[in-house]
N, C-alpha and C positions, 0 to 999 in steps of 0.2 A: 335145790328142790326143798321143798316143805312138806312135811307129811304130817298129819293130823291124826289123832289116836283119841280115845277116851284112857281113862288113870287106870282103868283094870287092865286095858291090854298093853298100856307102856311097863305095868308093871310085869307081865307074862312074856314081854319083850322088850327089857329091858338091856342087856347084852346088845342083841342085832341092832336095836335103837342106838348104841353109844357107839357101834361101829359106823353105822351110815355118818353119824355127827363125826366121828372123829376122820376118817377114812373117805369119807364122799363130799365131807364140808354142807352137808341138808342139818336142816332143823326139824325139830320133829316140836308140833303144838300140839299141849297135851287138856282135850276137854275133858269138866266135871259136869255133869247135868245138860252137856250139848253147850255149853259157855267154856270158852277158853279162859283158862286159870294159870298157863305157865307153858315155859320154851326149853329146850333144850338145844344150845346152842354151841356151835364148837368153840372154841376159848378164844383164840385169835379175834373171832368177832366179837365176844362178850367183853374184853377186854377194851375194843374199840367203841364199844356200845357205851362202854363207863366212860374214857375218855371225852366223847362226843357229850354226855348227860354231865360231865362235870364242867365242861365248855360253856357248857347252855346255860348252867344254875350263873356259873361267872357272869355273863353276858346279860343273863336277867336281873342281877344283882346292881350292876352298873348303870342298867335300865331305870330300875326303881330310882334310885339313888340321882340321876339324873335330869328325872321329872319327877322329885319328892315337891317340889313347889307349888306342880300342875294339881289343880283338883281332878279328881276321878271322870267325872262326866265332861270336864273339857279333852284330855285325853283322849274318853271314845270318841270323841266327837272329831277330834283331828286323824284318830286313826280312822274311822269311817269315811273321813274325808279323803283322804290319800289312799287307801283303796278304791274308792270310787273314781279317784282322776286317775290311777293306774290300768281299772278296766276300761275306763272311758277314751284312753289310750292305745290302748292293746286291742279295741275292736278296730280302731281307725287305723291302725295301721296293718289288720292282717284281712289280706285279699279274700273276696267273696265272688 
């Protein structure tokens, strides 16, 4: 579960907040001015959440590196392309 608070009451409840994350496995998002600014997350997940975000920079990196040849605006232009033959796929094949 997710629970959302502003910073004054995370801070007036912050104990019972650390319990629900530790104990219940909920995150609690904590807003400033009605904008969320930050998570409190149990570890196990934060842990996995790094993992995952150092995956991704990897995999972007190889990306780049891959099509450093391509100029920019051919690039969108193939990814717009192959997105569009993807949905153009994906209507035809799902039943109406």
């Amino acid at each position: 579960m997710i629970t959302q608070t502003n910073a004054v009451a995370f801070r007036q409840n912050l104990g019972e907040m650390l319990n629900q994350v530790q104990y219940r496995h909920d995150s609690v998002v904590i807003n400033k001015d009605g904008k969320p600014v930050a998570a409190l997350v149990d570890a196990r997940l934060f842990e996995r959440i790094r993992r995952m975000q150092g995956r991704f920079e990897a995999l972007c990196e190889r990306i780049e590196a891959g099509f450093a040849a391509v100029p920019e605006a051919q690039g969108l232009d193939e990814i717009d392309a192959a997105v569009a033959l993807e949905r153009a796929q994906h209507r035809s094949s799902t039943p109406r």
